[in-house]
N, C-alpha and C positions, 0 to 999 in steps of 0.2 A: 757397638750397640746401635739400632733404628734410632732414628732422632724421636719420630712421631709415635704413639701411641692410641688409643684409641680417640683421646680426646686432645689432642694437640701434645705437644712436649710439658711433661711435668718429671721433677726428681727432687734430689737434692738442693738448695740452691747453695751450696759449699761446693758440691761435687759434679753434681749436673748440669744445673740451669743457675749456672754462673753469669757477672759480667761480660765475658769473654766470647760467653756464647752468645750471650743477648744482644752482644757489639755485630756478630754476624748473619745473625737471624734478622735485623734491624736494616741490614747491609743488603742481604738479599730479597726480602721483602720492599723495599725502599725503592732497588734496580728495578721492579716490575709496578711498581704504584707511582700516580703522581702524585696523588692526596694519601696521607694515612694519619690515623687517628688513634691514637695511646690511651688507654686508661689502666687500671689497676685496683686490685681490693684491698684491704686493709693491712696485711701481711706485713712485718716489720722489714722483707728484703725489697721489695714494692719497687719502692723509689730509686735505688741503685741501678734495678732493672729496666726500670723505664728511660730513665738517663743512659743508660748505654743504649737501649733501643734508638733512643733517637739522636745519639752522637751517628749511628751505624746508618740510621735511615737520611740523616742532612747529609751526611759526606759522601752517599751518591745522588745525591738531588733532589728528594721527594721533600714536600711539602708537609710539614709533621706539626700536628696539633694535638696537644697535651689536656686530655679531658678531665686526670685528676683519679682521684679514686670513688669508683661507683661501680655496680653491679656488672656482672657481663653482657646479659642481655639488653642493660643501656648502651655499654660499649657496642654492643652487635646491632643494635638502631643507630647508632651515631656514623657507621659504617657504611648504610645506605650511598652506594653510590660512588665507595672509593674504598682502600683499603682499614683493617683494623688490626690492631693487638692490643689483645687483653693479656695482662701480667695478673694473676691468679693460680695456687694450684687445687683450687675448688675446695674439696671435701678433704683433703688431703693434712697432715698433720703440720703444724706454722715453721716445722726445720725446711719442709719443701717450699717450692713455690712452681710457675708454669708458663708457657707462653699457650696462648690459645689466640689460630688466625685466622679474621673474616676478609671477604669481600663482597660488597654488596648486599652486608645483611645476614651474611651465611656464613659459615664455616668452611674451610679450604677443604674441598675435596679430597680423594686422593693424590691424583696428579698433580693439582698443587704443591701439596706435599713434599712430593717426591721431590718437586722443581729446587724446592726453597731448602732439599735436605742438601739435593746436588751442589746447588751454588754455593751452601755453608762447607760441606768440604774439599770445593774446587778454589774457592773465592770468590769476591767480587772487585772487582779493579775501582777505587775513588773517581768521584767523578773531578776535572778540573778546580781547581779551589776558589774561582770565580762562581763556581755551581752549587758550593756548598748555599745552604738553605738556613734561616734563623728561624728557629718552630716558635709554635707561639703557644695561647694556654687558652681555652674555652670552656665552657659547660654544655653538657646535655642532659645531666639527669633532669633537670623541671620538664625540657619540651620531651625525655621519654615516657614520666610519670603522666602528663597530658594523652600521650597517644594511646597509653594502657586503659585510662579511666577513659578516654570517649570510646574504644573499642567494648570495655567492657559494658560500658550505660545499655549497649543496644542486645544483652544477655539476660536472660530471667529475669527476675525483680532486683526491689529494691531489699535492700536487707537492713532496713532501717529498727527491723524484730531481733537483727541477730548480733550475739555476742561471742567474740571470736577472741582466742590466745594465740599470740603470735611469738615464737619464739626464733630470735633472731641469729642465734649462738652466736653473739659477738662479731657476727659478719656484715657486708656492706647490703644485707636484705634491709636495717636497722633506718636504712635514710628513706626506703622509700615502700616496704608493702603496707606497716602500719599507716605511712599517711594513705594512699592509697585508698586501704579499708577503709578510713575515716573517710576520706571522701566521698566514698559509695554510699554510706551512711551508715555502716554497723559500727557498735561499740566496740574498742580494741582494749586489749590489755596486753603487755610485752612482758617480755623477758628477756636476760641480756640483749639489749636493744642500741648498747655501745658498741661502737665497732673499737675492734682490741685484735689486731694481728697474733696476739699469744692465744687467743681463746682461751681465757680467766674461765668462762661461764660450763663448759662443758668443750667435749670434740667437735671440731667443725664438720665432721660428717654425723648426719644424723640418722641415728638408730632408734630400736627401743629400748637402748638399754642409756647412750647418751640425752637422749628427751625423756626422762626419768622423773626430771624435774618439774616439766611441761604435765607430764601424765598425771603425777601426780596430785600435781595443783588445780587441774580442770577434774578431776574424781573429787578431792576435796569440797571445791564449792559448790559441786553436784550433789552432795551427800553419800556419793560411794564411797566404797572400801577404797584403800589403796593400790592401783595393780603393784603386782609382781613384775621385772625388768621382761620374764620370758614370759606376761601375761597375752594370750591372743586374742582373737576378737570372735571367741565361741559364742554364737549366738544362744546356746541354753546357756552360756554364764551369762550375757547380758541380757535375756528376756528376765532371768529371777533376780538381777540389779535390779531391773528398772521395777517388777515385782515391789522389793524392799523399799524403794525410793519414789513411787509413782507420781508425788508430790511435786518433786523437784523439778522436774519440769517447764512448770508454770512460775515458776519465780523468777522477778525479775532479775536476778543478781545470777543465772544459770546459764553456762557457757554452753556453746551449740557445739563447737567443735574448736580443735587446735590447728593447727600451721607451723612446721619446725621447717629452716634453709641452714642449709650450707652454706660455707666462706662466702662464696660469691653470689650466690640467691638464683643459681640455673634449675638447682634439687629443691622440691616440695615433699613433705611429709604429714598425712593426717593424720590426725589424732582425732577420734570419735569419743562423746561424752559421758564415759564410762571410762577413759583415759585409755585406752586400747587404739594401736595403732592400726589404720585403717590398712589393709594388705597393698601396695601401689598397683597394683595390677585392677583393682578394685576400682581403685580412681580414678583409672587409665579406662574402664571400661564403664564408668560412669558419663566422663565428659566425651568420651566416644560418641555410647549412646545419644547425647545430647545433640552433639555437633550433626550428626545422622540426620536425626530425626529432622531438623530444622531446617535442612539443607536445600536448595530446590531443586539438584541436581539429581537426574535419572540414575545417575552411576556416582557415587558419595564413596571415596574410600577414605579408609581409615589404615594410615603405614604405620607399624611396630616391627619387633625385632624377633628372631626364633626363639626368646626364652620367654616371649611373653603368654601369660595366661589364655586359655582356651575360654573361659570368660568372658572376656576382650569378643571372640570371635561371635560369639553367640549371641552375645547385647546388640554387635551392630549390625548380624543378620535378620534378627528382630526387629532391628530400625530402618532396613531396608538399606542396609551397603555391605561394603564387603571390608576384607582385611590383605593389605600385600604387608611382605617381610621384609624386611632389608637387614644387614650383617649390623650385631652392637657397633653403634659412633658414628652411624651412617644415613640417620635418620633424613638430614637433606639431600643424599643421594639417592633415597629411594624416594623421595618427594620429587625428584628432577625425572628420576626413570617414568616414572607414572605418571607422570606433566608428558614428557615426551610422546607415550604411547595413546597419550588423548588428544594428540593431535588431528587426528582422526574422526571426532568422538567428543564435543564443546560439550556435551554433559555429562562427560567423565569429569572428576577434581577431587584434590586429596584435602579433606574437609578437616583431620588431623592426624598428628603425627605423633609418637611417645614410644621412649622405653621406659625402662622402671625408673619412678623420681622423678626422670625427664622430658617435657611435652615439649613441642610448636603448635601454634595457633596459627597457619600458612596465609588466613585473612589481616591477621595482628603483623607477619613475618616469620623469615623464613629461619629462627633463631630459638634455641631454648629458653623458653622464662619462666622461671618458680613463681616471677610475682603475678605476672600476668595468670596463672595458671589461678593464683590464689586467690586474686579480682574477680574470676572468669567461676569459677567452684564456689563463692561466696553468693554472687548471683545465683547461680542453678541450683543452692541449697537453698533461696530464699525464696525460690516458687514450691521447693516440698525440701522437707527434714531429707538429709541426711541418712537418715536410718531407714527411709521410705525410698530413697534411691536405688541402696543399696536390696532392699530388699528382694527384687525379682532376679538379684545374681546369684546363679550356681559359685558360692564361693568354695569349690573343692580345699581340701589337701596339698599345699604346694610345699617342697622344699629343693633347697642349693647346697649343693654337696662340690668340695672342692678338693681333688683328686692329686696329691704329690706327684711332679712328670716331669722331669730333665726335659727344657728347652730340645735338647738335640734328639728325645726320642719323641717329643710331640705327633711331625708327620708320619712317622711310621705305626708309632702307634693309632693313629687317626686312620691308618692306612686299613688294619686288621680290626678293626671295628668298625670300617666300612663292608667287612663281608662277614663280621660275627656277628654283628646283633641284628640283622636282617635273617641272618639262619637260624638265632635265637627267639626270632618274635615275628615267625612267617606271616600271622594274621595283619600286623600291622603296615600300614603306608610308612615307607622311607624316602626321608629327602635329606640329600647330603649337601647342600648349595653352601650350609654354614653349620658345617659337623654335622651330625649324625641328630638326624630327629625322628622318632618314631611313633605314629598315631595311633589312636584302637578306632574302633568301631564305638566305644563307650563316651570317648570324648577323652578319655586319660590322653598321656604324652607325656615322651621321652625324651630329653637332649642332651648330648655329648659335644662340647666344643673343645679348643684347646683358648687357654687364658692368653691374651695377648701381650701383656703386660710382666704375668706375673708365673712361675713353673708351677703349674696346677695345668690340669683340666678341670672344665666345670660338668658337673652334672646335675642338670634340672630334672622337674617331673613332677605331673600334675595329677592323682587319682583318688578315687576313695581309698585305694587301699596303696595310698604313696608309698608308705616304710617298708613294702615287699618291693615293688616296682625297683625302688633306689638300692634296695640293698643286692637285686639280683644284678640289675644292670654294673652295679659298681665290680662285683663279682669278676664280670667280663671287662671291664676297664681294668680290674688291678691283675688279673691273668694277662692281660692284652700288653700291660708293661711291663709283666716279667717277661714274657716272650720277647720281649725287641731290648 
């Protein structure tokens, strides 16, 4: 089995991401750092993990400092400068757990990767027992909570009008976006707000069918109906909400919008005040648009991934930049490719970065933060609603279709649906750099990837008329895997 997957190693912590492994992942990360820095989220296996991390990382030399448990993107600031692992495995259900590796701020590239797979199943040799290292224990989360709230002061207003629900799902987001918010000046209200490795309160990944609770409670004191779990955010059902309820509004006791994170608080989810979750592509193309617009840079890009919304593209052409792709997990890779190619070119710079749930702010660091994301969207909701942001987005039709495919016929079939569905859909632009994407003329779009993780292929796609799009294309996906 790959060690790494798209977001660092996550599995089982029984079967996978054991002691054992943590002892050589520790080992090998350690051989290559002089400084590394541990933290961990809530997780009941947490602590075992980290302890074998840094038996693995003293006993070849490195200097190891135990920051405790706190979100990842504090661990990925605490990192500035020297190595990190984070013990999380995000959204993932509390029988898993994960290792996720920085340095300097980032995430290990691929090569990286590769290094710290090889060294775990070649070894690493101890260093001398005179070299063994005695780690010690620090904190970071207060000087990270500092650097989010001065980065964010210098974004839109103040949001001293707004009232925001934050729900934490028993994750380590609980220590630090409500104060945060409170510090910005909006009024906060929580939910599960204790960190609790079992996740009591709901699933640590959040859905709309897990922030159920969240939804329903910010409809509640709005005076809307209750959504439904597979409620969407059809603007004729909330124009006759807000119709029914026009009132509500103005009171002061009335929530502007929600905030749902994951275990580790890298994933953001909105929730709009009609309890409907905001689309993330939506929100990825909101704070786009923002970052754009305010930029002073001639050439302002904005990096996402190939599944991301054609919405995305069109807000920041609008705001005067452009959009580059990079492969899901690789968001700092394609922040480094684009750095590179402006060398050139000082008024090129990648102004932000996001896939779905997941942003970089590259002025804040080069690292995903839900909370920073939530500081940063609190602001820019507080110079216009919310609903007035969203309004000049083409929110098409989007749906994810995940397609049964035996690992071992993946490339081949990736293979024969790189020459079907380009004979299928002459009109369209195709780019294969990461599976099979295909554009109209309309703005729709198509995409075929294989799952990295998991025996599926994905199928995305964007149209007015999506449920024909997805059903034809899938057509040639599920002929394309009987054939191989």
């Amino acid at each position: 089995m790959e060690l790494f997957g798209t977001a660092g190693i996550r599995g089982d912590a029984m079967e996978r991401v054991t002691p054992p492994l943590a002892l050589s992942v520790g080992r090998a990360v350690g051989a290559q750092a002089d400084e590394l820095v541990l933290g961990r989220d809530g997780r009941v296996t947490g602590p075992a993990l980290v302890a074998a991390l840094e038996a693995g990382a003293a006993s070849v030399g490195a200097e190891v400092t135990r920051l405790g448990r706190l979100p990842t993107p504090a661990l990925a600031f605490a990192s500035r400068d020297r190595h990190g692992i984070m013990v999380t495995a995000s959204h993932n259900p509390p029988t898993d757990n994960g290792l996720k590796l920085f340095t300097n701020g980032e995430e290990f590239d691929r090569e990286a990767e590769l290094a710290v797979a090889d060294a775990v199943e070649t070894g690493i040799e101890f260093a001398h027992w005179s070299d063994w290292t005695q780690p010690e224990s620090a904190s970071a989360l207060a000087a990270y909570r500092r650097e989010v709230l001065e980065y964010a002061e210098g974004i839109g207003s103040s949001p001293d009008a707004l009232k925001i629900a934050v729900d934490c799902g028993n994750g380590v987001a609980a220590d630090s976006t409500p104060a945060v918010l409170r510090e910005l000046g909006a009024d906060i209200v929580t939910l599960n707000a204790n960190v609790d490795g079992r996740f009591p309160g709901r699933t640590s990944k959040p859905t709309a069918e897990s922030l159920i609770d969240l939804r329903r409670f910010i409809a509640s004191v709005n005076g809307y109906p209750a959504p439904g779990i597979d409620d969407t955010t059809d603007r004729d059902v909330t124009d006759d909400l807000d119709s029914a309820a026009s009132t509500v509004a103005s009171e002061t006791d009335a929530i502007d919008f929600g905030v749902g994170h994951d275990g580790d608080a890298d994933r953001i989810v909105i929730v709009d005040r009609w309890g409907h979750i905001v689309h993330e592509d939506t929100v990825v193309a909101i704070l786009a648009e923002h970052y754009v617009s305010q930029s002073g840079a001639t050439d302002p890009v904005v990096v996402t991934t190939p599944n991301a919304s054609g919405r995305i593209d069109a807000r920041v052409r609008e705001a005067g930049g452009r959009v580059e792709r990079v492969r899901l997990g690789a968001l700092h890779e394609g922040i480094s490719r684009v750095n590179e190619l402006a060398d050139t070119d000082a008024n090129t710079t990648v102004v932000f970065a996001a896939e779905p749930w997941k942003h970089i702010h590259p002025d804040l660091g080069r690292w995903i933060d839900g909370i920073a994301s939530a500081a940063i969207l609190t602001r820019v909701v507080a110079s216009d609603s919310l609903a007035a942001l969203r309004d000049p987005i083409n929110e098409r039709p989007y749906r994810k279709v995940s397609i049964q495919c035996p690992d071992r016929a993946k490339q081949p079939v990736m293979r024969e649906l790189r020459q079907r569905l380009p004979e299928r859909y002459p009109e369209s632009e195709v780019e294969t750099e990461h599976g099979v994407r295909l554009s109209f003329a309309d703005g729709s779009w198509a995409l075929v990837r294989p799952s990295g993780t998991e025996e599926y292929l994905r199928l995305y796609a964007e149209s007015d008329a999506v449920d024909d799009l997805v059903a034809d294309v899938q057509t040639h996906i599920e002929s394309a895997i009987d054939t191989v």
